[in-house]
LOLOKOL-965614 format. One record per atom (N, C-alpha, C, CB): residue in three letters; atom name; x, z, y. Coordinates in steps of 0.05 Angstrom, whole numbers, plus 32768, in hexadecimal, padded with zeros to 4 digits. Glycine has a CB too. Example, Ala and Ser with C-alpha at 12.3 -4.5 7.8 and 13.67 -1.06 7.14 Angstrom:
REM LOLOKOL-965614
(ALA N (8108 809C 7F8E)),
(ALA CA (80F6 809C 7FA6)),
(ALA C (8108 809C 7FBE)),
(ALA CB (80E2 80B5 7FA7)),
(SER N (8101 808E 7FD3)),
(SER CA (8111 808F 7FEB)),
(SER C (8102 809D 8001)),
(SER CB (811A 8072 7FF4)),
REM end
This chain:
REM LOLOKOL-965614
(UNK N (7F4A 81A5 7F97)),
(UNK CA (7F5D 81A0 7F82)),
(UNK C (7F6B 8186 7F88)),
(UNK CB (7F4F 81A0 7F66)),
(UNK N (7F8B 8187 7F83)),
(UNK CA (7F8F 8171 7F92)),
(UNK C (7FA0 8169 7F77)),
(UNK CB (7F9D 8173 7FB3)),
(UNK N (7F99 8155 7F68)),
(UNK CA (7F9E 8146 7F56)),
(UNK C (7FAA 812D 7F58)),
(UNK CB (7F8C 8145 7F4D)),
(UNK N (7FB9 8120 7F4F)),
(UNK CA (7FC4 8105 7F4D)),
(UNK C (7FBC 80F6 7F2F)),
(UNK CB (7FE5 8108 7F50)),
(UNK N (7FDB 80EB 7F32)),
(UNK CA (7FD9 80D8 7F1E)),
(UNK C (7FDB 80E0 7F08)),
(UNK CB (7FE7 80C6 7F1F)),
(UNK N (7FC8 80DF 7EEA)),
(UNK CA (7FC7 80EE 7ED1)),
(UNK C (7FC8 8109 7ECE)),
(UNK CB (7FD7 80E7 7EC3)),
(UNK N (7FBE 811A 7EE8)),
(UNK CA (7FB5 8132 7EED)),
(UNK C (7FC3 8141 7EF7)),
(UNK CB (7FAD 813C 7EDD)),
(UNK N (7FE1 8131 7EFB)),
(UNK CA (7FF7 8149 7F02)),
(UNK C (7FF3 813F 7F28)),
(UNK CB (8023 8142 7EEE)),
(UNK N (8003 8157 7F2E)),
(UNK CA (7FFF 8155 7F53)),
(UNK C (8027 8142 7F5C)),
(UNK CB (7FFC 8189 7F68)),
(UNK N (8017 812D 7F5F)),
(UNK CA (801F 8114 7F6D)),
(UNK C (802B 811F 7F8D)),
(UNK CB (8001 80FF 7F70)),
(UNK N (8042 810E 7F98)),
(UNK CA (8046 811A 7FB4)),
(UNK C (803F 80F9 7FC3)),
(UNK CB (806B 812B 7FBB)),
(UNK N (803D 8105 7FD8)),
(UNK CA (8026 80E7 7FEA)),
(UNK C (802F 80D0 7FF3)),
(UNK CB (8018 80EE 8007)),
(UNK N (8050 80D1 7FEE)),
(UNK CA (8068 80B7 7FF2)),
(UNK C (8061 80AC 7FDA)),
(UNK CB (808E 80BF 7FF4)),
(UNK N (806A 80C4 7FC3)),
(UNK CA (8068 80AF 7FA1)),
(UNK C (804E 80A7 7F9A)),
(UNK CB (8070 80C1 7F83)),
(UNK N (8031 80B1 7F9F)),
(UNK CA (8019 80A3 7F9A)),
(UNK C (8013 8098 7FB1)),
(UNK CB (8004 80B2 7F91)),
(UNK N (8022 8090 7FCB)),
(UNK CA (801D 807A 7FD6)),
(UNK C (8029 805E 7FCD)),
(UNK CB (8025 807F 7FED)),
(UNK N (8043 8064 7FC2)),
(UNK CA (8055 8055 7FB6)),
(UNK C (803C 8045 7F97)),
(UNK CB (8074 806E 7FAC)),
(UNK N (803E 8050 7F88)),
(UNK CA (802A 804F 7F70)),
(UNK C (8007 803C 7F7B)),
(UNK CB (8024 8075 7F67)),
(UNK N (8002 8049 7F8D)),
(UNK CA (7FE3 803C 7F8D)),
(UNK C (7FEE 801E 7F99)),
(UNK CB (7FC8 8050 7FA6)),
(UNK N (8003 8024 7FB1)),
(UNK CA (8011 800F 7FBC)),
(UNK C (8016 7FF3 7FA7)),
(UNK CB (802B 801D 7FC5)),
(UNK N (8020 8000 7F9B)),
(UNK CA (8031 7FF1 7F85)),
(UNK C (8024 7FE0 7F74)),
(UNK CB (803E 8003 7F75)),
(UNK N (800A 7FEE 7F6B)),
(UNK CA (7FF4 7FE6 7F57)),
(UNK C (7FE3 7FD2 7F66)),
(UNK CB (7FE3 8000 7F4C)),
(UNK N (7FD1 7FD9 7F7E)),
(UNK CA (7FCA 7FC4 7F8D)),
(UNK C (7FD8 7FB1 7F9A)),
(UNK CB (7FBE 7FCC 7F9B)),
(UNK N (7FEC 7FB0 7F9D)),
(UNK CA (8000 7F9D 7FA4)),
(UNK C (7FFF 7F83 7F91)),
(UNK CB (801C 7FAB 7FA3)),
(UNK N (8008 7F96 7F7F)),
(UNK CA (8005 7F80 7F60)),
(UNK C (7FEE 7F70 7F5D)),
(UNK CB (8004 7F91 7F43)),
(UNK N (7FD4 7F7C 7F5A)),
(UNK CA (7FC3 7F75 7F58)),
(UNK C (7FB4 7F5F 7F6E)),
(UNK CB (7FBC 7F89 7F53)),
(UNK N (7FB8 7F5F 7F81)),
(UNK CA (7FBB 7F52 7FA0)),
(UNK C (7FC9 7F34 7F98)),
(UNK CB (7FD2 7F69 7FB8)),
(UNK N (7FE5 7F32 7F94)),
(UNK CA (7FF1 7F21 7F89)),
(UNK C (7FE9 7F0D 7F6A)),
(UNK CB (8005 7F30 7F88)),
(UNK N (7FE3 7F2A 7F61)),
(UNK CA (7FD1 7F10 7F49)),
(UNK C (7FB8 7F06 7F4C)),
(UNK CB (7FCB 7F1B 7F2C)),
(UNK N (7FAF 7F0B 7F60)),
(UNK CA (7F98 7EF8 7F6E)),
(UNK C (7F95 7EEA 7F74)),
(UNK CB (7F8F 7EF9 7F7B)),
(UNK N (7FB6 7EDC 7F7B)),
(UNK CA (7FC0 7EC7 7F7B)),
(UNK C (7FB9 7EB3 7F68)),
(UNK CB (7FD4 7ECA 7F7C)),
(UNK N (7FB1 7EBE 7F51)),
(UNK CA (7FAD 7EAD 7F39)),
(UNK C (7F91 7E9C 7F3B)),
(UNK CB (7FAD 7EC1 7F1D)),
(UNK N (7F7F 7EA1 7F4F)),
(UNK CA (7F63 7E97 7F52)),
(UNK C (7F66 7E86 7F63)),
(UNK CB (7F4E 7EA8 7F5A)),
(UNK N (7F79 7E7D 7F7A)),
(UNK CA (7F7D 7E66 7F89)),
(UNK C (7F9C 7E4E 7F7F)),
(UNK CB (7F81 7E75 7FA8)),
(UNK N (7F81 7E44 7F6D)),
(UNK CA (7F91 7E28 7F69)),
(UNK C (7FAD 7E24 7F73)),
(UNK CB (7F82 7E13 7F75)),
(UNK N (7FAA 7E1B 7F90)),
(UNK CA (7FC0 7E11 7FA1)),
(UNK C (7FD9 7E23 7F9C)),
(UNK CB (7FB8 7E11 7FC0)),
(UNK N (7FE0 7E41 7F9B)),
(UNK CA (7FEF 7E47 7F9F)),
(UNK C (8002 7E4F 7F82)),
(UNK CB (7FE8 7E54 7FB2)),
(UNK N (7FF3 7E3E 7F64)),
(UNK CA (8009 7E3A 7F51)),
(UNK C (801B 7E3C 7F53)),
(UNK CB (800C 7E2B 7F47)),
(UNK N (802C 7E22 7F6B)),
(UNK CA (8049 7E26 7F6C)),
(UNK C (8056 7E3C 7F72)),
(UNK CB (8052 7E17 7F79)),
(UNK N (8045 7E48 7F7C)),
(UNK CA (8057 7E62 7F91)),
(UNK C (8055 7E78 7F84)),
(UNK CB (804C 7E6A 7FB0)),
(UNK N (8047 7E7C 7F6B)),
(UNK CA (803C 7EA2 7F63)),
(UNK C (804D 7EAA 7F66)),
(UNK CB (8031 7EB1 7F47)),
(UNK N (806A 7EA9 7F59)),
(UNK CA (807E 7EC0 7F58)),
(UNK C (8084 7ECA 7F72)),
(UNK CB (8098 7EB8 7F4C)),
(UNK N (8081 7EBD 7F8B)),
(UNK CA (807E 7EC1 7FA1)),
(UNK C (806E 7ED2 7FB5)),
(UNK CB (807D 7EB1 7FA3)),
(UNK N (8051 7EC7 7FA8)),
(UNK CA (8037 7ED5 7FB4)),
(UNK C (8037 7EF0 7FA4)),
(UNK CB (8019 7EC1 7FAE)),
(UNK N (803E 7EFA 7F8F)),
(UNK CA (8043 7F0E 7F7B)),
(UNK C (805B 7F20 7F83)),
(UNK CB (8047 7F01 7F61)),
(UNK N (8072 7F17 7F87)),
(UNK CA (8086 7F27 7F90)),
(UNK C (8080 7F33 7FAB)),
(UNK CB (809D 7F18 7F91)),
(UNK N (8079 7F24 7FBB)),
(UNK CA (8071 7F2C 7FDA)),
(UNK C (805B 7F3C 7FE0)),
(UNK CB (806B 7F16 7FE9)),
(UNK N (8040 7F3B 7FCA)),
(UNK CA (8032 7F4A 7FCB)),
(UNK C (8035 7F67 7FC1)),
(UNK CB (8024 7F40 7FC6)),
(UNK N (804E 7F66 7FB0)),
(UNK CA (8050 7F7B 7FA7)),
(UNK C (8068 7F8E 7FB3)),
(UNK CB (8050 7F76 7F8E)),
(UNK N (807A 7F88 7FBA)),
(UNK CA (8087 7F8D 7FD9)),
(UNK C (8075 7F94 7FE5)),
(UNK CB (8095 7F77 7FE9)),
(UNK N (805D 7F89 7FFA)),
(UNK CA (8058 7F93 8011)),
(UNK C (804D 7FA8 8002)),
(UNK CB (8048 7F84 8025)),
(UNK N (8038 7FAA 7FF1)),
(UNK CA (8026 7FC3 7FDE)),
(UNK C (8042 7FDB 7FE3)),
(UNK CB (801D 7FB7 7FAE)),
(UNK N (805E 7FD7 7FD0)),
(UNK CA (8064 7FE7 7FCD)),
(UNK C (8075 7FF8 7FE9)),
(UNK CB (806E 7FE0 7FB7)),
(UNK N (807A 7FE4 7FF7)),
(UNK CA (8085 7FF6 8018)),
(UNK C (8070 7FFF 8024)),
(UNK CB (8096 7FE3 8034)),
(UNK N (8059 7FFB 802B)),
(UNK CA (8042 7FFB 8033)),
(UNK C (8036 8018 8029)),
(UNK CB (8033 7FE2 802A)),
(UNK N (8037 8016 800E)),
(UNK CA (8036 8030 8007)),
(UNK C (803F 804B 8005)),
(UNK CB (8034 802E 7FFD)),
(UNK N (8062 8044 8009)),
(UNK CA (8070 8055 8003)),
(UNK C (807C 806A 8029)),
(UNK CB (8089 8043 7FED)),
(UNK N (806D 8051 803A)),
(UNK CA (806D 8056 8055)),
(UNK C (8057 8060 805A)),
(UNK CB (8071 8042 8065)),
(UNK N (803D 805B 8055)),
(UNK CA (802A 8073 8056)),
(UNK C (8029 8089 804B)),
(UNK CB (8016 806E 8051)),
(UNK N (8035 8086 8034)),
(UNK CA (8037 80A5 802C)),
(UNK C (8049 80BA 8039)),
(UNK CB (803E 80A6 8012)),
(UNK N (805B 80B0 8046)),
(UNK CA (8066 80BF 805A)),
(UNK C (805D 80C7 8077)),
(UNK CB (807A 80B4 805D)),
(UNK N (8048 80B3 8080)),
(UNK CA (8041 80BB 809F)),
(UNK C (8025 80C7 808C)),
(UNK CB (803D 809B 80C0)),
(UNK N (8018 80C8 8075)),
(UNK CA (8006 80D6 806B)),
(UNK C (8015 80F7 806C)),
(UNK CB (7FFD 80C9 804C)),
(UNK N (802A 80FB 8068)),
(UNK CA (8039 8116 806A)),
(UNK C (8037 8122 807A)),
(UNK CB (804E 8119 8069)),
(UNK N (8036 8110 809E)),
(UNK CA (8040 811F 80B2)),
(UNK C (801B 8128 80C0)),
(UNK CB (805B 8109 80C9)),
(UNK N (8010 8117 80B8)),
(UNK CA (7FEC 8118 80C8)),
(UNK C (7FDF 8125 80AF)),
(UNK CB (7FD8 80F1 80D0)),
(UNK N (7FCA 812C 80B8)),
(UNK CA (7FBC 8144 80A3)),
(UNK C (7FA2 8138 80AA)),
(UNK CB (7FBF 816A 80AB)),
(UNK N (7F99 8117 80AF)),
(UNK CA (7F82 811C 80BA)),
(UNK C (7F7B 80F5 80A9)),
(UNK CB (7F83 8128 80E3)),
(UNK N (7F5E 80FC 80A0)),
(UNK CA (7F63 80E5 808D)),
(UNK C (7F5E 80C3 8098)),
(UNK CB (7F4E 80EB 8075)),
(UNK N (7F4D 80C9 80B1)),
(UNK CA (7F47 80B6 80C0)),
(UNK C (7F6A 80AA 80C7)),
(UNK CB (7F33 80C3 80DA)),
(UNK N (7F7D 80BB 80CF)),
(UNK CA (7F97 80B6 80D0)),
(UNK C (7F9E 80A7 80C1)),
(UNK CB (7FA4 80C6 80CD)),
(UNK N (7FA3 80B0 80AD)),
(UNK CA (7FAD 80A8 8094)),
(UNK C (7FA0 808B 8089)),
(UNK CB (7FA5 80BF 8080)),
(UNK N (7F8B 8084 8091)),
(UNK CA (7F84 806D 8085)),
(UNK C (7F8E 8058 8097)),
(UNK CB (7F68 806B 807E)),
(UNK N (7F89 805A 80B1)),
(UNK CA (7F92 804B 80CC)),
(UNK C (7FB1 804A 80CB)),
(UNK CB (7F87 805C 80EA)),
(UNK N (7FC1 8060 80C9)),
(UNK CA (7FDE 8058 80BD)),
(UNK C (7FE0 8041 80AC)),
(UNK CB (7FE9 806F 80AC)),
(UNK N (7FD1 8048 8094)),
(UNK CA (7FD2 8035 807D)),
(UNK C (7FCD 801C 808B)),
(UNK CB (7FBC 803B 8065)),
(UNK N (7FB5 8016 8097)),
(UNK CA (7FB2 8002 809B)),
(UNK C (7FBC 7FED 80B5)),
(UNK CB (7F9D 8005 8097)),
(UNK N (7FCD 8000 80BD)),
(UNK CA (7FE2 7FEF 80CF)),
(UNK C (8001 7FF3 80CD)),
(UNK CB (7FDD 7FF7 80EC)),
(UNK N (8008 8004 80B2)),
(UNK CA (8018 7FF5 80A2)),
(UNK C (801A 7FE2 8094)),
(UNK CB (801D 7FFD 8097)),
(UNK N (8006 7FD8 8084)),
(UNK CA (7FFF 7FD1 8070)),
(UNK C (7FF9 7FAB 8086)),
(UNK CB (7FE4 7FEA 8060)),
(UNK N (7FED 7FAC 809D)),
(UNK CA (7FED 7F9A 80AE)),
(UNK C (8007 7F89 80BA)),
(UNK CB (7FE1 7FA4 80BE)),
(UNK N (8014 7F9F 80C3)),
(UNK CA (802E 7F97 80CC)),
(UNK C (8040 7F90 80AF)),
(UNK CB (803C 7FB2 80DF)),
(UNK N (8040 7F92 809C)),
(UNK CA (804C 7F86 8081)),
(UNK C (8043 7F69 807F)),
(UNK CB (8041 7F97 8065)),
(UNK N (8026 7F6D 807C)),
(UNK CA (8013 7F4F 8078)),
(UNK C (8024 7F36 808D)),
(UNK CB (7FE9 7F55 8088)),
(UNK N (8021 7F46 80A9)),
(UNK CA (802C 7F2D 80B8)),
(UNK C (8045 7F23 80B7)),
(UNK CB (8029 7F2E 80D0)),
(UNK N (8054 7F39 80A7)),
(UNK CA (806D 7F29 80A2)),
(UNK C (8071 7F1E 808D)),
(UNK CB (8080 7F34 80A4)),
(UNK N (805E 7F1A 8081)),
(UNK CA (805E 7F07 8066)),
(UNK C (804D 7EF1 8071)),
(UNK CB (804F 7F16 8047)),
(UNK N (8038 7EF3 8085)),
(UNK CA (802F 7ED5 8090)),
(UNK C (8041 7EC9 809E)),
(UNK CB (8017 7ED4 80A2)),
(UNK N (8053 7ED9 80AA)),
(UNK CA (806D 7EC2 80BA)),
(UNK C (807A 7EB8 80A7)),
(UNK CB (8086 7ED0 80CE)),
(UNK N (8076 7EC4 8088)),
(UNK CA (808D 7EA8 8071)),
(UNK C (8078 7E9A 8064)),
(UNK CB (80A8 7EB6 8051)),
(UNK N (8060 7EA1 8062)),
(UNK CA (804C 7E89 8055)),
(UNK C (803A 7E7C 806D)),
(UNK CB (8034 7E97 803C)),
(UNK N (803E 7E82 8083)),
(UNK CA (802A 7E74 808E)),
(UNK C (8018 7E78 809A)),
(UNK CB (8022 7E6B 8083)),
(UNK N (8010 7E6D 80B6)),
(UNK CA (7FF1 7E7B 80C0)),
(UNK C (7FDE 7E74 80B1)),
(UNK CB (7FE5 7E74 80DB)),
(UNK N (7FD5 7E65 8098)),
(UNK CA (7FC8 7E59 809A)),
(UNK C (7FBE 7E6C 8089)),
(UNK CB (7FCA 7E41 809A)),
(UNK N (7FC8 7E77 8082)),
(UNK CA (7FC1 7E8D 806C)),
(UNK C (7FBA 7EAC 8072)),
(UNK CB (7FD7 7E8F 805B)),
(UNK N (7FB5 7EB1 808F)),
(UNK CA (7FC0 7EBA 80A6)),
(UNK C (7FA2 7ED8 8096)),
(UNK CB (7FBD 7EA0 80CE)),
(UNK N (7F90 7ECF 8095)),
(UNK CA (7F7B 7EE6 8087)),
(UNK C (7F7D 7EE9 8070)),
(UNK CB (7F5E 7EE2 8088)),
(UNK N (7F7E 7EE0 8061)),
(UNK CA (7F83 7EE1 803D)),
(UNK C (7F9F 7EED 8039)),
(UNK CB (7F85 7EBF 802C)),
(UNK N (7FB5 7EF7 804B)),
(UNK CA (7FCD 7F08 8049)),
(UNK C (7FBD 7F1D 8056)),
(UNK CB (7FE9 7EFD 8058)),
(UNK N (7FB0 7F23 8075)),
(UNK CA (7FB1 7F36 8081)),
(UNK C (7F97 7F43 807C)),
(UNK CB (7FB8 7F31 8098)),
(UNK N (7F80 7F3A 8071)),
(UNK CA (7F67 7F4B 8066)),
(UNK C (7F6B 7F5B 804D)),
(UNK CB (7F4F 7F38 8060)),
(UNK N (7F7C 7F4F 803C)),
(UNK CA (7F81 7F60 801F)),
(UNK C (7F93 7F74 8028)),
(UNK CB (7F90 7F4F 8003)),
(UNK N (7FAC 7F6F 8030)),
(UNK CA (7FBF 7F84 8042)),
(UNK C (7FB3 7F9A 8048)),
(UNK CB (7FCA 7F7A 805D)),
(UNK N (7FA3 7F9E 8065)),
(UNK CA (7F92 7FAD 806E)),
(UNK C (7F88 7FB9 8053)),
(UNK CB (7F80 7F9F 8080)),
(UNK N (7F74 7FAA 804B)),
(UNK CA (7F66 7FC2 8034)),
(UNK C (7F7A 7FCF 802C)),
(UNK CB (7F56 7FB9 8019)),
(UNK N (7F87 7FC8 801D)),
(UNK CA (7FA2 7FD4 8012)),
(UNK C (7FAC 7FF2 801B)),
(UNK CB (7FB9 7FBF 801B)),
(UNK N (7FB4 7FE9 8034)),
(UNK CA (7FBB 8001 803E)),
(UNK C (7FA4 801F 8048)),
(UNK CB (7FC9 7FF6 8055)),
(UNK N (7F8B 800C 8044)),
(UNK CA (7F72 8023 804C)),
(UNK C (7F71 802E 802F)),
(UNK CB (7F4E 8015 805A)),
(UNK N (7F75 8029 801E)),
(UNK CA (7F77 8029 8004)),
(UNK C (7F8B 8044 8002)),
(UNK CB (7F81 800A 7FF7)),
(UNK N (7FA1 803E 8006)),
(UNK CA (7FB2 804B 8008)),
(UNK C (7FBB 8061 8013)),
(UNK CB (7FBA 8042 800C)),
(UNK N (7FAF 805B 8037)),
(UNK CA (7FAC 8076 8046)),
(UNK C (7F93 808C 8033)),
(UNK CB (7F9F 806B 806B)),
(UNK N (7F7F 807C 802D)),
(UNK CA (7F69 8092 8029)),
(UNK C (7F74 80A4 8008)),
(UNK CB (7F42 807E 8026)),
(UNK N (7F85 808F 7FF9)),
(UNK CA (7F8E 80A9 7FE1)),
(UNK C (7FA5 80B3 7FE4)),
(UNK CB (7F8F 80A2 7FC3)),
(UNK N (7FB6 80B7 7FF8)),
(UNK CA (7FCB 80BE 8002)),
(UNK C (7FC9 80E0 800B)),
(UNK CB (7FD0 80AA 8019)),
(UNK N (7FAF 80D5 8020)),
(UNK CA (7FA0 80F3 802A)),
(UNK C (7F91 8110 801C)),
(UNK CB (7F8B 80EB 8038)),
(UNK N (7F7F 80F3 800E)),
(UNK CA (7F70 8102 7FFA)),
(UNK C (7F7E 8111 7FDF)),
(UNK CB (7F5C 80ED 7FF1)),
(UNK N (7F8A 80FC 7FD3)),
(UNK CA (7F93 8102 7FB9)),
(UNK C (7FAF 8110 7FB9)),
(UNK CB (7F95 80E8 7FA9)),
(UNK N (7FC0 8104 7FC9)),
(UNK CA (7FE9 8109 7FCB)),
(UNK C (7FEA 812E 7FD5)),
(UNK CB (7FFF 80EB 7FF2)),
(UNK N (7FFD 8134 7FCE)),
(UNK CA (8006 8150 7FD3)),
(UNK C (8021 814B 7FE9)),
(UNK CB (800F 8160 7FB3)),
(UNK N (8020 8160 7FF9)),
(UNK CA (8035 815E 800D)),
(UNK C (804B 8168 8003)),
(UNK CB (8031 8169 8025)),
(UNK N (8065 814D 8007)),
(UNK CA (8081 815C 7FFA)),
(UNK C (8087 8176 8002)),
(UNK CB (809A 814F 8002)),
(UNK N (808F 818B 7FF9)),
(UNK CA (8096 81A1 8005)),
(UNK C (80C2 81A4 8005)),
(UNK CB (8082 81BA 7FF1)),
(UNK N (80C6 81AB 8014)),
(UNK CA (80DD 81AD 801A)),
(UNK C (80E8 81CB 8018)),
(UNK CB (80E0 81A1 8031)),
(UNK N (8108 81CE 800F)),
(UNK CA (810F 81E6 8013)),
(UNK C (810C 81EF 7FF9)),
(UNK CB (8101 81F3 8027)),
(UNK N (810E 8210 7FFF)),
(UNK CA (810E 821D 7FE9)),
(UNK C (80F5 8224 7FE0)),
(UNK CB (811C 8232 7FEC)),
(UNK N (80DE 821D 7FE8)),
(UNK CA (80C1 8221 7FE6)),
(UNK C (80C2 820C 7FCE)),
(UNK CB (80AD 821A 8004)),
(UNK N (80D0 81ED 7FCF)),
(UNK CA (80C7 81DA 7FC0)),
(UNK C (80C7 81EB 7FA0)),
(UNK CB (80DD 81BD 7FC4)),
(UNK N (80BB 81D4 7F8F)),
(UNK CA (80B6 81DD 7F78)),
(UNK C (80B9 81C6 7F60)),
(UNK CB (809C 81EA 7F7B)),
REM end
């Protein structure tokens, strides 16, 4: 049974987008537990939620083309990597794991309910 979000069947771009989106957020407001980076939330928050939401909305598309879940999470998580490091080239190496360890999860996060949970867009006159 392949279920989504509030029971209806989800396609695997838009609940990549969505889980994307939500952990992204959440990622960014984590920001709120390290002191130092007060000045910057709207920053650390916008960006985390950007990478969440491309991150996601890009696995759910190479989740479309592979049928295989080990795939799907390794996508995720070298999407979801390659995002991270381009947000450490505007904050910094120094921050260089605390961008690219949450990222990663993120996207394993992402690959694994993409596969599991998302329905494949269907195209054509088949769609529905």
């Amino acid at each position: 049974m392949e279920m989504g979000l509030a029971g209806t069947k989800v396609s695997k771009p838009v609940l990549g987008l969505v889980v994307g989106g939500m952990l992204g957020l959440l990622d960014g407001l984590s920001g709120f537990f390290e002191p130092s980076l007060a000045p910057v939330m709207s920053s650390v928050i916008t960006f985390s939620l950007l990478k969440g939401l491309v991150s996601g909305i890009a696995t759910g598309y190479v989740s479309q083309r592979v049928h295989s879940m080990l795939l799907g999470i390794l996508s995720g998580i070298a999407i979801a990597a390659v995002l991270s490091l381009l947000v450490v080239l505007h904050a910094g190496m120094a921050l260089f794991w605390d961008i690219l360890l949450p990222g990663m999860l993120l996207g394993a996060i992402v690959g694994f309910a993409t596969q599991r949970f998302g329905r494949p867009v269907q195209f054509g006159a088949s769609a529905k």
